[in-house]
C-alpha positions in Angstrom: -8.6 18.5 99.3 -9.8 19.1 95.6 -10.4 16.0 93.8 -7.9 15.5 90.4 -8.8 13.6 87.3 -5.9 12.2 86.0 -6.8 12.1 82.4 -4.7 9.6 80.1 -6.3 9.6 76.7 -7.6 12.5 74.7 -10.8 10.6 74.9 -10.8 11.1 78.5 -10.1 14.7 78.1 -12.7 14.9 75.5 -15.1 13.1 77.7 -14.4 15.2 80.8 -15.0 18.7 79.2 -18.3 17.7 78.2 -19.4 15.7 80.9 -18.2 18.6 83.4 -19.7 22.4 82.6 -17.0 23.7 84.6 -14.0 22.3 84.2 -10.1 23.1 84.9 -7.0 21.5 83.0 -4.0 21.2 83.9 -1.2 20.0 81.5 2.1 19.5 82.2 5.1 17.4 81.8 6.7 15.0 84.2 10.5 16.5 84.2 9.3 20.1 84.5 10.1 21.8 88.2 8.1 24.8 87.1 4.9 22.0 86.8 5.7 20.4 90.0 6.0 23.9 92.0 3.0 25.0 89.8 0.6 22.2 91.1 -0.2 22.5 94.8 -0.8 26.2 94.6 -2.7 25.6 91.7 -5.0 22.8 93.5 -4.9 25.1 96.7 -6.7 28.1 94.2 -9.0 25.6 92.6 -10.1 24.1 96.2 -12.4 27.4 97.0 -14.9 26.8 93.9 -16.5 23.9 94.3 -18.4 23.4 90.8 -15.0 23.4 89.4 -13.6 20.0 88.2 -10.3 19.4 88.3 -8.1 17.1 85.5 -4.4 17.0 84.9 -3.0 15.6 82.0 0.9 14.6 81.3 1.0 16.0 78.0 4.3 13.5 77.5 1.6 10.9 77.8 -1.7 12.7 75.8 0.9 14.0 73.1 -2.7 14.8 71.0 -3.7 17.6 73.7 -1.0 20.0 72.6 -2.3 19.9 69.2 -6.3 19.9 70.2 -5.2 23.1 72.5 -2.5 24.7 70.4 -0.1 24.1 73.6 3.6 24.8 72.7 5.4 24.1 76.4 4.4 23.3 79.6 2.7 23.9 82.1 -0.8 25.2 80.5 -3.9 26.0 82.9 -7.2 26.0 80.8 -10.2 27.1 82.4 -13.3 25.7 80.0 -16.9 26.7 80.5 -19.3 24.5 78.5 -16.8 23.2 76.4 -15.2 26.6 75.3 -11.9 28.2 76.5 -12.7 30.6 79.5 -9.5 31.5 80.8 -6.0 30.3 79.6 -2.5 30.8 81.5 1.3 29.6 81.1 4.3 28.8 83.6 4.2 32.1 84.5 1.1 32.2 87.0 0.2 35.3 89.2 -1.3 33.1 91.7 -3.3 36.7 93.1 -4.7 37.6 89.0 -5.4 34.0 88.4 -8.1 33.9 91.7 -9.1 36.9 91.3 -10.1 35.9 87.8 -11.2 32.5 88.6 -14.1 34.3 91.2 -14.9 36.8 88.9 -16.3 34.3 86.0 -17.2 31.7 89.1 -19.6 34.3 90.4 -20.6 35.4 86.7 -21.7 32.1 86.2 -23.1 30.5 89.5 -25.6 33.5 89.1 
């Protein structure tokens, strides 16, 4: 099973985008059903590229991440490559598009 950061300060956040060149956020919100029926696909997606990292972040609890990522409800999936936003998608995730997009830049980049 796919390791998950659970990242609590925007320092962490911060610190995990750098120190990971591929890296996969998740943010969400603790009373949101659409974030807990979001997350084990999500992690099951994730799981088949290795060199991604994985962090979550309860954006109840890291209220600066909505700010640093222009966020305006939850959840939010943020593929970053090198510290840039790759790939960005909302509560309303095409579990198919999202893979399919996911291996497209994976395989761009593992080149």
């Amino acid at each position: 099973m796919k390791q998950v950061t659970d990242l609590t300060t925007i320092e962490m956040v911060d610190e995990f985008i750098k120190k990971n060149e591929l890296s996969f956020l998740y943010v969400f919100t603790p009373e949101c059903s659409t974030c807990h029926a979001i997350f084990p696909k999500l992690r099951e997606v994730v799981e088949h590229y290795p060199e991604i990292k994985f962090g979550r972040i309860d954006a109840t609890q890291v209220e600066e991440v909505a700010e640093r990522f222009l966020i305006l409800a939850a959840p939010i999936l943020l593929l970053m490559i090198s510290g840039k936003e790759y790939l960005r998608a909302d509560r309303y995730v095409r579990f198919e598009l999202l893979d399919e997009k996911l291996r497209k830049i994976y395989q761009m980049y593992m080149r």
